[in-house]
gemmi code that builds the backbone of each chain (N, CA, C; Angstrom):
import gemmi

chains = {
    "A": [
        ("UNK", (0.846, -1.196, 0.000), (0.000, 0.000, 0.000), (0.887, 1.255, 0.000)),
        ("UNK", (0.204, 2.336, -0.458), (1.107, 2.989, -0.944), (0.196, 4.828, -0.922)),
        ("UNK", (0.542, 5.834, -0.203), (-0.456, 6.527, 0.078), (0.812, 8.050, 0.176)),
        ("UNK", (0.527, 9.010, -0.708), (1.583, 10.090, -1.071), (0.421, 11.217, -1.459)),
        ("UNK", (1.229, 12.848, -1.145), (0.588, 13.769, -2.138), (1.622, 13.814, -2.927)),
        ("UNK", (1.359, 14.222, -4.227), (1.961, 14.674, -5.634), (2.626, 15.606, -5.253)),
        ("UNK", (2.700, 16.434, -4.557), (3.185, 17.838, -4.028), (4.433, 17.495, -3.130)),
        ("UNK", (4.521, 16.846, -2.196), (5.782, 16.242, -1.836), (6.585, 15.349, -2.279)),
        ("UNK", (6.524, 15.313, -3.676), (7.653, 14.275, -4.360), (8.086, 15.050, -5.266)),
        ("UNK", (9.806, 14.916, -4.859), (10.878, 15.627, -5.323), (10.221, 15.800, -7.100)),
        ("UNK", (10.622, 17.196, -7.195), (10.933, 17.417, -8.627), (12.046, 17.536, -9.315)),
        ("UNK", (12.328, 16.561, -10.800), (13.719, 16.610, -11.020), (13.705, 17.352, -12.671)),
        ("UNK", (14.697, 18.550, -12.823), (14.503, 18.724, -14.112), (14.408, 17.743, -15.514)),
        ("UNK", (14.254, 18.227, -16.351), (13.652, 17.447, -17.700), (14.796, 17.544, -18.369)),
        ("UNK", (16.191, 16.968, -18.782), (16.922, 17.510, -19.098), (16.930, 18.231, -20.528)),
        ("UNK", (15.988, 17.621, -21.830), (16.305, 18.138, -22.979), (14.908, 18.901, -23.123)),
        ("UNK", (14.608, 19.149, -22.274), (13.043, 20.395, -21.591), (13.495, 21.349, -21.690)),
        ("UNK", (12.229, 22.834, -21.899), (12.691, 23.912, -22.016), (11.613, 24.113, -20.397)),
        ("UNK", (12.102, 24.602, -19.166), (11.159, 24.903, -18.198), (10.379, 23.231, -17.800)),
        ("UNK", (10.763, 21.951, -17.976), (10.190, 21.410, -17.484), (10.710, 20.127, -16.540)),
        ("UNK", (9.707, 19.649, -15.472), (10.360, 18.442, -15.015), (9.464, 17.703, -14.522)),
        ("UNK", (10.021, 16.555, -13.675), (9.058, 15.294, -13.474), (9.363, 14.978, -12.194)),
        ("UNK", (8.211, 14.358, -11.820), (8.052, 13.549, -10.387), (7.618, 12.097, -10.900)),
        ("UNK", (8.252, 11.454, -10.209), (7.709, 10.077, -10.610), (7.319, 9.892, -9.144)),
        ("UNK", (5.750, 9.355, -9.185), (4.793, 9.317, -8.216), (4.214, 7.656, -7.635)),
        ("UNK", (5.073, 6.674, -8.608), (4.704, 5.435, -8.198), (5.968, 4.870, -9.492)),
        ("UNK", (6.950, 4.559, -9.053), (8.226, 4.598, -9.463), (8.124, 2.673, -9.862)),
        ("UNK", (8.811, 2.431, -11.136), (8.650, 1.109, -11.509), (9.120, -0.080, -9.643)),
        ("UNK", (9.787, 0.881, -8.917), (10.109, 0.069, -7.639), (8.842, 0.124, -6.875)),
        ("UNK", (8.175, 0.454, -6.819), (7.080, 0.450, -6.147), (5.633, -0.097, -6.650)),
        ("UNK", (5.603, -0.538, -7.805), (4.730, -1.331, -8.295), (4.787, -1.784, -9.686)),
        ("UNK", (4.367, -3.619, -9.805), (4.537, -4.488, -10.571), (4.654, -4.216, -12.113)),
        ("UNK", (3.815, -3.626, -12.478), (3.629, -3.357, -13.827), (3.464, -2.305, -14.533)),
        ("UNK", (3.417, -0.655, -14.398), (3.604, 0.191, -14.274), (3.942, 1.551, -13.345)),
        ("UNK", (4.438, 2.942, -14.527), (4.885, 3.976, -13.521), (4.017, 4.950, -13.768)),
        ("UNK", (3.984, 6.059, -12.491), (2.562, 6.757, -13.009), (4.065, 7.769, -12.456)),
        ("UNK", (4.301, 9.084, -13.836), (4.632, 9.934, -13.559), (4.160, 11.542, -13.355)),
        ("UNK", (4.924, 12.481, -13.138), (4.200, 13.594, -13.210), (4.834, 15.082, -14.168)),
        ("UNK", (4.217, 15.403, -15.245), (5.339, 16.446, -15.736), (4.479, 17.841, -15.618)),
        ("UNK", (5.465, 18.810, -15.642), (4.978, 20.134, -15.409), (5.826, 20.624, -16.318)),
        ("UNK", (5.508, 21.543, -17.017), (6.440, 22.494, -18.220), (5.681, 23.822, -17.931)),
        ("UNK", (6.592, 24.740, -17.652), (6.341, 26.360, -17.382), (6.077, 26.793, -18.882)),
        ("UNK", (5.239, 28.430, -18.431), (5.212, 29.152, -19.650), (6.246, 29.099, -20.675)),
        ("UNK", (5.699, 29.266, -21.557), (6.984, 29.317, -22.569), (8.351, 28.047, -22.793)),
        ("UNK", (7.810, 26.814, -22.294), (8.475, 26.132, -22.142), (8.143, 24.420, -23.077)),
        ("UNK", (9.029, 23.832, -22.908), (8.305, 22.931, -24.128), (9.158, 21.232, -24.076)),
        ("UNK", (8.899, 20.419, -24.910), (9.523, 19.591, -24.925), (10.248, 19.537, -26.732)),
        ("UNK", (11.032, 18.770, -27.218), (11.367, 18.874, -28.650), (10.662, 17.587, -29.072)),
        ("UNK", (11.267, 17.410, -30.267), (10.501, 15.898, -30.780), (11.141, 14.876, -30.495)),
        ("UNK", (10.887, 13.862, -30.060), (11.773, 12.982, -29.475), (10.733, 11.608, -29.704)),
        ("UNK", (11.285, 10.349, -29.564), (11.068, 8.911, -29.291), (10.992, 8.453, -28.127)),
        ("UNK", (10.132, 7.612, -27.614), (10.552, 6.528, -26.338), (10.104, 5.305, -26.929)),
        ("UNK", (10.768, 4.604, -26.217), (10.551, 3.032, -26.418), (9.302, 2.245, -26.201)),
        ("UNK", (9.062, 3.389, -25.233), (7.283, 2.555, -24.693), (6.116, 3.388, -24.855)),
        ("UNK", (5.219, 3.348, -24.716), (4.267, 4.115, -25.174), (3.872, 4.925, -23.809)),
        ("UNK", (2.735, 6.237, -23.908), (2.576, 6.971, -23.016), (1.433, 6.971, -22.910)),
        ("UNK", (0.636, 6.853, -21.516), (-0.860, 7.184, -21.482), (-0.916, 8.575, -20.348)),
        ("UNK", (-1.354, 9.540, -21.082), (-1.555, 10.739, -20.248), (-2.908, 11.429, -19.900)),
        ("UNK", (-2.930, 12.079, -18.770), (-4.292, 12.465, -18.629), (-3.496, 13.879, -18.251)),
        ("UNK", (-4.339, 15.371, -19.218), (-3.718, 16.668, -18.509), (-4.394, 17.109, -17.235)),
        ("UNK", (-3.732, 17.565, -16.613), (-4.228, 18.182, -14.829), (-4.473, 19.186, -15.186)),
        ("UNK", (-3.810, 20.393, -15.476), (-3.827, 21.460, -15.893), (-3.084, 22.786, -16.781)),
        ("UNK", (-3.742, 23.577, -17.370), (-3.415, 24.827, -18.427), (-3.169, 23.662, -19.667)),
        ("UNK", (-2.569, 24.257, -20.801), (-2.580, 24.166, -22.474), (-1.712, 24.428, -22.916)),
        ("UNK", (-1.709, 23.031, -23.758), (0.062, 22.995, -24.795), (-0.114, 22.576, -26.088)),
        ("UNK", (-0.092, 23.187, -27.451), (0.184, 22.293, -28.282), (1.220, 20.816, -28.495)),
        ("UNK", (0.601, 20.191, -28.892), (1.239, 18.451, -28.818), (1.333, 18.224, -30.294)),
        ("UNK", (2.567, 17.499, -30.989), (2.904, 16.966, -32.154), (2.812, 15.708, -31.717)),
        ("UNK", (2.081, 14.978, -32.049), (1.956, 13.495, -32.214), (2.379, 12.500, -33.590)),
        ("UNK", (3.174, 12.062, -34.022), (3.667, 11.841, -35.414), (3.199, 13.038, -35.926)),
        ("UNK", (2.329, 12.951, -37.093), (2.031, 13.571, -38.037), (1.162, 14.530, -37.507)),
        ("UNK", (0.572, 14.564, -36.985), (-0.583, 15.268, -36.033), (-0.114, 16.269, -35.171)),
        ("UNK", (-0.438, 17.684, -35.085), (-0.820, 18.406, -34.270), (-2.313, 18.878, -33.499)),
        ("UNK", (-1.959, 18.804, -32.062), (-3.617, 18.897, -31.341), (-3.480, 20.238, -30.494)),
        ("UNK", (-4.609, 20.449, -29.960), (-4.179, 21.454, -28.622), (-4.580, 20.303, -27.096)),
        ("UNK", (-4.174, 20.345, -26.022), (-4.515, 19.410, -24.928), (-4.508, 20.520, -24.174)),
        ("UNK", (-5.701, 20.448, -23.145), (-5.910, 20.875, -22.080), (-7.125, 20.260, -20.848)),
        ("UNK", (-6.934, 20.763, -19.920), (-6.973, 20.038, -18.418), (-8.019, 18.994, -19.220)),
        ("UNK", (-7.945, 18.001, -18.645), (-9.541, 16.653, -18.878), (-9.156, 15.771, -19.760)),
        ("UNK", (-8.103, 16.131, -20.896), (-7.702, 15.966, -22.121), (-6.890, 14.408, -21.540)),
        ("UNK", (-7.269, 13.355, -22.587), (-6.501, 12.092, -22.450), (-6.065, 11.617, -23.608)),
        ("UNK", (-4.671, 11.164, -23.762), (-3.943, 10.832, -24.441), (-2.906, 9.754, -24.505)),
        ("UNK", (-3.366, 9.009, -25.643), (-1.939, 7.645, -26.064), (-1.171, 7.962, -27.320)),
        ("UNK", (0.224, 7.845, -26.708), (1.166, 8.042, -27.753), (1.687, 6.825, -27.406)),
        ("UNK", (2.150, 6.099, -28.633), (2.477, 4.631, -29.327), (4.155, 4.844, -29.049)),
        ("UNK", (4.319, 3.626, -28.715), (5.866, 3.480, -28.859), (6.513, 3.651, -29.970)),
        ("UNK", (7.680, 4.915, -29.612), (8.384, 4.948, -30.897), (7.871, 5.977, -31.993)),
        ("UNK", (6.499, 6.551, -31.684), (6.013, 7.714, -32.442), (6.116, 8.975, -31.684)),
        ("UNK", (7.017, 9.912, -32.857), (7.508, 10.972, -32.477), (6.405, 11.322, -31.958)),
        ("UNK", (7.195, 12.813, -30.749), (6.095, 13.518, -29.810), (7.099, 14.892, -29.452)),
        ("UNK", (5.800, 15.776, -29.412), (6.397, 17.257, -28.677), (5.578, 17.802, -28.191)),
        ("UNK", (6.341, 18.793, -27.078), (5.396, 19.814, -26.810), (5.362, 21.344, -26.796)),
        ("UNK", (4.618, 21.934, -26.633), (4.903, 23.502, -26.924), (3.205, 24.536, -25.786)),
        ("UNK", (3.751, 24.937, -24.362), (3.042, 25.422, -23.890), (2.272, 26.520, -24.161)),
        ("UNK", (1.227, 27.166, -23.891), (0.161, 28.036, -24.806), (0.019, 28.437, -23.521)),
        ("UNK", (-0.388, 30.074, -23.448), (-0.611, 30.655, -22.101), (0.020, 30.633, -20.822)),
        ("UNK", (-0.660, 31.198, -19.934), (0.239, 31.943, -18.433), (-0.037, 30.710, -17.502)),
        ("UNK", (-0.416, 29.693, -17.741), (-0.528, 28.739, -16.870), (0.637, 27.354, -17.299)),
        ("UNK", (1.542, 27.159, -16.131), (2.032, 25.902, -16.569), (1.134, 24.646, -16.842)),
        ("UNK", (1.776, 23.578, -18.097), (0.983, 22.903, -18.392), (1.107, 21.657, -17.806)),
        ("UNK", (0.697, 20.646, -16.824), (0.719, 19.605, -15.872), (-0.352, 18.631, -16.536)),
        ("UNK", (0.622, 17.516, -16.467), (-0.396, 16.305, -16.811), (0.648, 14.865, -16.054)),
        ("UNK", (-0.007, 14.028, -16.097), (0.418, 12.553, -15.655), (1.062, 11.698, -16.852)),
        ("UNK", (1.782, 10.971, -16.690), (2.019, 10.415, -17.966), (2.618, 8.705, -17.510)),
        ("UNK", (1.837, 7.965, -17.626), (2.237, 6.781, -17.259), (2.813, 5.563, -18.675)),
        ("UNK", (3.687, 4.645, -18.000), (4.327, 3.743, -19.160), (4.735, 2.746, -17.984)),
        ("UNK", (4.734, 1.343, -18.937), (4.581, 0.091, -18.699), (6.153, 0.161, -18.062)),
        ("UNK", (6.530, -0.928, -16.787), (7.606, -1.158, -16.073), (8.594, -1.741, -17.692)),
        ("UNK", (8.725, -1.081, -18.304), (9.988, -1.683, -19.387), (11.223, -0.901, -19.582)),
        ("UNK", (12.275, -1.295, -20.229), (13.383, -0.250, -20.405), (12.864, 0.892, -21.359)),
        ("UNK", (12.958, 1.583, -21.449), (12.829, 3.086, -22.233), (14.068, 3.716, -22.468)),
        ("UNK", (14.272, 4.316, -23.918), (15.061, 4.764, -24.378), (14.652, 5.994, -25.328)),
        ("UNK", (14.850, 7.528, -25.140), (14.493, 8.618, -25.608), (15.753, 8.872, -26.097)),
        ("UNK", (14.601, 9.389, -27.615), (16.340, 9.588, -29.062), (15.050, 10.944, -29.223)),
        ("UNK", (15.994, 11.668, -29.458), (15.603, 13.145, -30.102), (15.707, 12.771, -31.398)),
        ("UNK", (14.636, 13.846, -32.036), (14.067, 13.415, -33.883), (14.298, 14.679, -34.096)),
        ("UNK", (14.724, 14.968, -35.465), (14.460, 16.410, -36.197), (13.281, 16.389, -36.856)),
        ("UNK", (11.975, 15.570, -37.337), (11.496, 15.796, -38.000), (10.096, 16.503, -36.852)),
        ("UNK", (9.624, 18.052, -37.368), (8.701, 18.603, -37.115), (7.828, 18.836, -37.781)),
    ],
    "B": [
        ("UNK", (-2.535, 6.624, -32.095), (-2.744, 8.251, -31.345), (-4.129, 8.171, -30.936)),
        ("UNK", (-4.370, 8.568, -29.558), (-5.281, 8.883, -28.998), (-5.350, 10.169, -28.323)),
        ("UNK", (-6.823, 11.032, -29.051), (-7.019, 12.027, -28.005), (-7.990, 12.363, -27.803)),
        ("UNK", (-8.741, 12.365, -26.605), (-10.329, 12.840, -26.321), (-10.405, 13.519, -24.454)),
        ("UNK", (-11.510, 13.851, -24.961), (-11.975, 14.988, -23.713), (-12.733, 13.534, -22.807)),
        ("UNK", (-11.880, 13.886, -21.307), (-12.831, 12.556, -20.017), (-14.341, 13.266, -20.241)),
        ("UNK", (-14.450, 14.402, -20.414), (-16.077, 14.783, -20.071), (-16.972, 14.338, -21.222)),
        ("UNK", (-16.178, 13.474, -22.136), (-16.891, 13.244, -23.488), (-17.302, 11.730, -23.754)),
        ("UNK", (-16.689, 11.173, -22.719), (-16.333, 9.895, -22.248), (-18.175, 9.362, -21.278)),
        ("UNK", (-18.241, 8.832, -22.219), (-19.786, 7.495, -21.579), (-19.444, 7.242, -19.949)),
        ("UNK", (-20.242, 7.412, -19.221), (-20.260, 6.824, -17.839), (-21.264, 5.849, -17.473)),
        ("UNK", (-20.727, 4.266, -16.950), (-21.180, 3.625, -16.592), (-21.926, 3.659, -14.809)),
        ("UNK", (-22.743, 2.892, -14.331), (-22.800, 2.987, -12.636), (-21.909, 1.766, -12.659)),
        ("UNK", (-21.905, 2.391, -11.360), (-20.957, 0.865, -10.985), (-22.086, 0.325, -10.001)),
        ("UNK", (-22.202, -1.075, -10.226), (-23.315, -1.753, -9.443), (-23.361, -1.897, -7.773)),
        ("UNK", (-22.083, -2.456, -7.877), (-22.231, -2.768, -7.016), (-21.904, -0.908, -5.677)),
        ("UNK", (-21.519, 0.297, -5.974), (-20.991, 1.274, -5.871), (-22.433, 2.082, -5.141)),
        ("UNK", (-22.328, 2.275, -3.676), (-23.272, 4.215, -4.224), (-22.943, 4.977, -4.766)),
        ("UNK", (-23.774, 5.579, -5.884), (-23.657, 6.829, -6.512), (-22.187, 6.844, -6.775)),
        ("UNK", (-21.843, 5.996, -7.568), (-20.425, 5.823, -8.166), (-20.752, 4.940, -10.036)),
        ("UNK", (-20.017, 6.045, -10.469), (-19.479, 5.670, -11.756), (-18.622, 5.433, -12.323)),
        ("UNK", (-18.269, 4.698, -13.287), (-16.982, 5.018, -14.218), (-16.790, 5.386, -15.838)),
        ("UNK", (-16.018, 5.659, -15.939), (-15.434, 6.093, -17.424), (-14.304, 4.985, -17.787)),
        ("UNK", (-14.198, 4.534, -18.760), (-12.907, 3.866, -19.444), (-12.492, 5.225, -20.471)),
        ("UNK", (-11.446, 5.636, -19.986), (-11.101, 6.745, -20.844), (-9.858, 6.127, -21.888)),
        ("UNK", (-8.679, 5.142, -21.250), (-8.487, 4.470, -22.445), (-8.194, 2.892, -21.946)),
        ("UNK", (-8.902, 2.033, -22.802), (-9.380, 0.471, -22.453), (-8.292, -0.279, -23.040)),
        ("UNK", (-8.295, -1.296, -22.405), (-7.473, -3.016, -22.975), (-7.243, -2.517, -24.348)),
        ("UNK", (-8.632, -2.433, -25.438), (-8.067, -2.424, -26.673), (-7.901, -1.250, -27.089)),
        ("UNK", (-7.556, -0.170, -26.445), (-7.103, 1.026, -27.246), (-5.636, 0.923, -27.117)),
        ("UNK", (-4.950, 0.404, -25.746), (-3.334, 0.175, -25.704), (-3.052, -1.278, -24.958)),
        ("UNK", (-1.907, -1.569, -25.217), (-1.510, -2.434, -25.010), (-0.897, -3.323, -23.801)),
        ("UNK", (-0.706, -2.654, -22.418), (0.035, -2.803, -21.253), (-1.267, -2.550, -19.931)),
        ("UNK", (-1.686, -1.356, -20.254), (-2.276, -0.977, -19.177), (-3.843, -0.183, -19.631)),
        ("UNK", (-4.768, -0.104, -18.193), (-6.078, 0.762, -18.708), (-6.195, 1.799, -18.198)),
        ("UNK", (-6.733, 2.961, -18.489), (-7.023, 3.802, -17.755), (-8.826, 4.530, -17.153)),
        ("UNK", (-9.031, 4.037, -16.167), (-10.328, 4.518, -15.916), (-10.540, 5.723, -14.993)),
        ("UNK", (-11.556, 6.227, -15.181), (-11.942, 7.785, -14.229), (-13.035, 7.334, -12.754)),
        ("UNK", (-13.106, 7.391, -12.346), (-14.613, 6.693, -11.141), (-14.750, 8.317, -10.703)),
        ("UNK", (-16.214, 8.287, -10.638), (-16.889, 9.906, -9.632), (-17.503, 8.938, -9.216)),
        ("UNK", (-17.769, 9.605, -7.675), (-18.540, 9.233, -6.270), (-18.884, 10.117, -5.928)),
        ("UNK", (-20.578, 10.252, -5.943), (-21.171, 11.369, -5.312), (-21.123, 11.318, -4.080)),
        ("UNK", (-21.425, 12.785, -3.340), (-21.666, 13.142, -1.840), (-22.380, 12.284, -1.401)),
        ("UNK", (-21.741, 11.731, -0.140), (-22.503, 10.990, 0.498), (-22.955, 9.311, 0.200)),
        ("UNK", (-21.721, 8.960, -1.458), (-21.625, 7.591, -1.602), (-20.509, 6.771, -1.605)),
        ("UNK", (-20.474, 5.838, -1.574), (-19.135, 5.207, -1.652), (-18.781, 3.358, -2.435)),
        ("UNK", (-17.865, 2.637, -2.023), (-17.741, 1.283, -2.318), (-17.232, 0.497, -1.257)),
        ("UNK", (-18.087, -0.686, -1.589), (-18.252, -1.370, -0.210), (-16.836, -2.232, -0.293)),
        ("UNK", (-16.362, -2.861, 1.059), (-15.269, -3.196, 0.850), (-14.897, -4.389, -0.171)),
        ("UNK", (-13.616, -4.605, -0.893), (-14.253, -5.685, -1.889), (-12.517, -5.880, -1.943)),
        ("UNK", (-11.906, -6.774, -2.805), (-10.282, -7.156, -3.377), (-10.984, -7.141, -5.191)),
        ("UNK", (-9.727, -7.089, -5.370), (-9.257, -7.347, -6.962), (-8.053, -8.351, -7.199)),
        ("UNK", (-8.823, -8.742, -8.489), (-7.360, -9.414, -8.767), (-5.564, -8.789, -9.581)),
        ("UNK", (-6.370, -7.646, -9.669), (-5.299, -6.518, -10.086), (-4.905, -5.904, -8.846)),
        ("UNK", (-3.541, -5.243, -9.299), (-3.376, -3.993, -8.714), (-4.301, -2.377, -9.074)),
        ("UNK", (-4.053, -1.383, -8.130), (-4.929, -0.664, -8.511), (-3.764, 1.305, -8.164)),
        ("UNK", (-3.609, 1.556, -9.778), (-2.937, 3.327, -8.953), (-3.542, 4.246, -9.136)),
        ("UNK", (-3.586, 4.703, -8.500), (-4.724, 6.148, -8.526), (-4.177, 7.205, -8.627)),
        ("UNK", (-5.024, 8.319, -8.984), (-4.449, 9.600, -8.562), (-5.888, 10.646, -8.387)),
        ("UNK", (-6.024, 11.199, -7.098), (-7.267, 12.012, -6.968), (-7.635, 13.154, -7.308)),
        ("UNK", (-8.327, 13.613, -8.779), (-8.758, 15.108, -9.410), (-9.497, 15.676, -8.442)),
        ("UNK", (-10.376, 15.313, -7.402), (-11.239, 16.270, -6.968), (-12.037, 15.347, -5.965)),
        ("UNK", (-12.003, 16.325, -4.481), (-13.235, 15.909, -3.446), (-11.911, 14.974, -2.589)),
        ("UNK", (-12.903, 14.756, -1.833), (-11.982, 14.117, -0.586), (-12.684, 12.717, -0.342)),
        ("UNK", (-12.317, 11.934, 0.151), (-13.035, 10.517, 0.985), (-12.496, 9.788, 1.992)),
        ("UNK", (-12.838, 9.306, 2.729), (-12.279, 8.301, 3.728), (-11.795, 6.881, 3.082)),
        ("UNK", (-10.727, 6.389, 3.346), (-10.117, 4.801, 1.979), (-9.508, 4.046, 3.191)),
        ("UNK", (-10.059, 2.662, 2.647), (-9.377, 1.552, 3.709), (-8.852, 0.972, 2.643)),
        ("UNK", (-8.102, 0.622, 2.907), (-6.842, -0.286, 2.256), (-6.314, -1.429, 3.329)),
        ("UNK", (-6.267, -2.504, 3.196), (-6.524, -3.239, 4.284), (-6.542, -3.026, 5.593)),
        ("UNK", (-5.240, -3.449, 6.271), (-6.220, -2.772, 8.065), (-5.430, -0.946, 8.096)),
        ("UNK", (-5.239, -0.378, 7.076), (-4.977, 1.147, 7.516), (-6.451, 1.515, 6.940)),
        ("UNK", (-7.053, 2.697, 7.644), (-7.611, 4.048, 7.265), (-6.976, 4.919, 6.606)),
        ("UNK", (-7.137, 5.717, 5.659), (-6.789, 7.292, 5.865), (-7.829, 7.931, 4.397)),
        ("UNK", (-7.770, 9.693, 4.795), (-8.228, 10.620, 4.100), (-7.272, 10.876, 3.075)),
        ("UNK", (-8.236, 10.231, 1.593), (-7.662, 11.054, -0.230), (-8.558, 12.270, -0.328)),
        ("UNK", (-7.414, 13.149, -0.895), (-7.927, 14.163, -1.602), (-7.158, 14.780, -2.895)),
        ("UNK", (-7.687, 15.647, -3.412), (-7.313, 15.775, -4.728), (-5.669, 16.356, -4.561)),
        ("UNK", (-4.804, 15.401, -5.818), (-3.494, 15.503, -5.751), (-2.983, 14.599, -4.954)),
        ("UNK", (-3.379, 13.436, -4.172), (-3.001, 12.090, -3.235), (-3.022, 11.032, -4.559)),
        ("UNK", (-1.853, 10.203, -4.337), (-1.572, 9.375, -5.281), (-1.416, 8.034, -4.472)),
        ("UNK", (-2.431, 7.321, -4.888), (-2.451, 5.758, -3.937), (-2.166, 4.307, -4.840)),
        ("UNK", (-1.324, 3.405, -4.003), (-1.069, 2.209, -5.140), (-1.904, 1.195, -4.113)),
        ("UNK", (-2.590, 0.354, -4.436), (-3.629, -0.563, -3.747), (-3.250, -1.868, -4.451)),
        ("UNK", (-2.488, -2.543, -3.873), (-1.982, -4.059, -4.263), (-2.835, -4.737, -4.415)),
        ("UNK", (-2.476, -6.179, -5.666), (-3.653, -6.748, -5.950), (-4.127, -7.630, -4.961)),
        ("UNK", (-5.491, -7.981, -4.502), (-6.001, -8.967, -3.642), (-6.337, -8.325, -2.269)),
        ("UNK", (-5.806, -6.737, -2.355), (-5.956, -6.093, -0.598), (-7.583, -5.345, -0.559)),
        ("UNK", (-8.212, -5.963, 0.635), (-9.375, -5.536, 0.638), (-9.337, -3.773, 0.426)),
        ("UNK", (-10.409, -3.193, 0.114), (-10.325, -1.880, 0.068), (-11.380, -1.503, -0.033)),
        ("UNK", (-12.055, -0.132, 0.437), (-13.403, 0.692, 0.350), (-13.250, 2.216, 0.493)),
        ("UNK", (-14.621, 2.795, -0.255), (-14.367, 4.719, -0.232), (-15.927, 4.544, 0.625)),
        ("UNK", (-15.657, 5.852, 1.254), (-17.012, 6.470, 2.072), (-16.425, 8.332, 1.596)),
        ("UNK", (-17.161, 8.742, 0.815), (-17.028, 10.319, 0.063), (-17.072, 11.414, 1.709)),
        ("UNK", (-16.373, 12.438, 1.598), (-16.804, 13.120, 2.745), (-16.666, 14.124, 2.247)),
        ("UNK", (-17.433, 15.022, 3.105), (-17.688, 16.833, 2.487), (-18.802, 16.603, 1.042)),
        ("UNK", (-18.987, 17.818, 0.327), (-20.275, 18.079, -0.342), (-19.560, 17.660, -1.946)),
        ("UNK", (-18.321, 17.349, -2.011), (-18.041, 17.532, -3.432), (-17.870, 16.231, -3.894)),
        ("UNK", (-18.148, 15.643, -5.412), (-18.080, 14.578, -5.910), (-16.480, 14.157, -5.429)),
        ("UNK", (-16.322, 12.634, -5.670), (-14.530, 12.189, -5.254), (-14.421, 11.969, -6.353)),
        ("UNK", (-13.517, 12.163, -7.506), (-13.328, 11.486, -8.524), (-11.797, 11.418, -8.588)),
        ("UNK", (-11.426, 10.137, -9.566), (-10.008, 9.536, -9.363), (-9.875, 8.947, -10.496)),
        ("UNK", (-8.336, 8.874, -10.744), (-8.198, 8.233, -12.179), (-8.294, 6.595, -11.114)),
        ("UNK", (-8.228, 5.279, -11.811), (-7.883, 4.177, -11.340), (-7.011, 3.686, -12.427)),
        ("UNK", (-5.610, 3.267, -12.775), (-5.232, 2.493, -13.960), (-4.775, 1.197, -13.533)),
        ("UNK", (-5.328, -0.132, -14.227), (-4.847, -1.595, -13.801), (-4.351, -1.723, -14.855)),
        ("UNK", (-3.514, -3.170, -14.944), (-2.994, -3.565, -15.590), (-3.795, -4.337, -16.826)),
        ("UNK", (-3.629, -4.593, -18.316), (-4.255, -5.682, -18.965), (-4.278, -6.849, -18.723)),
        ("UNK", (-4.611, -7.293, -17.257), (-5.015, -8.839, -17.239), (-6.588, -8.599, -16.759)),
        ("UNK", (-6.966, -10.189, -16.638), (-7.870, -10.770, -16.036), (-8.384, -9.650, -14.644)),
        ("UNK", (-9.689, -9.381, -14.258), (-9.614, -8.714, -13.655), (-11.062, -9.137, -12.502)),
        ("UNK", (-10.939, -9.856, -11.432), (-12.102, -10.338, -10.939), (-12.514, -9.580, -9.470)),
        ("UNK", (-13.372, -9.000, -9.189), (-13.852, -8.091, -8.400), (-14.864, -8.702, -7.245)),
        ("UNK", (-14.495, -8.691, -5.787), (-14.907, -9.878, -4.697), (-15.124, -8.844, -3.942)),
        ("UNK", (-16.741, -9.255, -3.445), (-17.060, -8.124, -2.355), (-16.411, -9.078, -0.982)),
        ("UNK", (-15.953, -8.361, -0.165), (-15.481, -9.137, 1.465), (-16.257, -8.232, 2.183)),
        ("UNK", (-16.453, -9.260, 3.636), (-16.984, -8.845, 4.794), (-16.162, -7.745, 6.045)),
        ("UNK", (-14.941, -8.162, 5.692), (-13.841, -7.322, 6.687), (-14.488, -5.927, 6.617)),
        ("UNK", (-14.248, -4.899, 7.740), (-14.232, -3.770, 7.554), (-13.631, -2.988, 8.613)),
    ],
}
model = gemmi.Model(1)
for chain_id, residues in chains.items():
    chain = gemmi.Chain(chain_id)
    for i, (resn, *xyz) in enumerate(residues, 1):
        res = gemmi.Residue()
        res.name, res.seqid = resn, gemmi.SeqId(i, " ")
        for name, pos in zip(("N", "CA", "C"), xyz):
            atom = gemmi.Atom()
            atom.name, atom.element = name, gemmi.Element(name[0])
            atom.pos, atom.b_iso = gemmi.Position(*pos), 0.0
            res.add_atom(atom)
        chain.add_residue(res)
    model.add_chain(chain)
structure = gemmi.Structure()
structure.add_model(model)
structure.setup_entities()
């Protein structure tokens, strides 16, 4: 059993983030088959296009970011749920005075993030 | 690629639940590892104590409740992140005036749901 606020778990920068970072809130050591993380990206702040190995299921908490999903651009905001596929490029790009916070969970597997040029 | 609004998302009751619903916001067959569901519990309802054959991680959007998790008590509220091992009895009783709602994500297995007498 396992009982935390989101608010007291360390935040660690994002390294190839512009303004952003993560809490991991139920860490592959702490349970069997997945991790439930947490990212926050400030105004003006963003992620680039990049790969992971495993796929992402996200739900946004709060404020608005444009998202590149392969081929696809969306807008996501708070309520907003989302799967990105292993291995299909992804970015982000924050919209407005509110940082943009969402959860982003992936299966207990190795993961490996390669930055992409294609936008 | 998946993207949709939770408020757009079908809500089931849950039967056996007071004034509790759920959402599958993304299911077995939309990804591959894991599910993601939403549950609201109105004021003044809850779930009676019961096990799973999954594990269960949460994370709480809104409202507060009283949660047993086997022999501990304690008070979730929004931004509390709980991991509920598979097979551990567990129950909500909602407190204060506002709906409880929570993501729940299990894993893609088998998933069998046992009301128990403990409380």
């Amino acid at each position: 059993m396992l009982h935390k606020q989101a608010n007291d778990v360390p935040a660690e920068m994002v390294p190839v983030g512009r303004g952003a970072t993560k809490q991991v809130l139920i860490g592959a050591d702490e349970a069997p088959n997945f991790a439930m993380r947490k990212f926050s990206i400030q105004p003006g702040g963003g992620m680039p296009p990049h790969t992971n190995t495993v796929e992402h299921e996200q739900y946004v908490l709060r404020g608005r970011a444009r998202l590149g999903i392969g081929d696809k651009t969306l807008v996501a905001q708070a309520g907003d749920v989302i799967f990105i596929p292993a291995q299909t490029p992804h970015w982000y790009e924050v919209e407005g005075a509110e940082p943009f916070e969402f959860l982003c969970l992936i299966p207990n597997m190795p993961d490996r993030m390669e930055l992409v040029k294609a936008r």
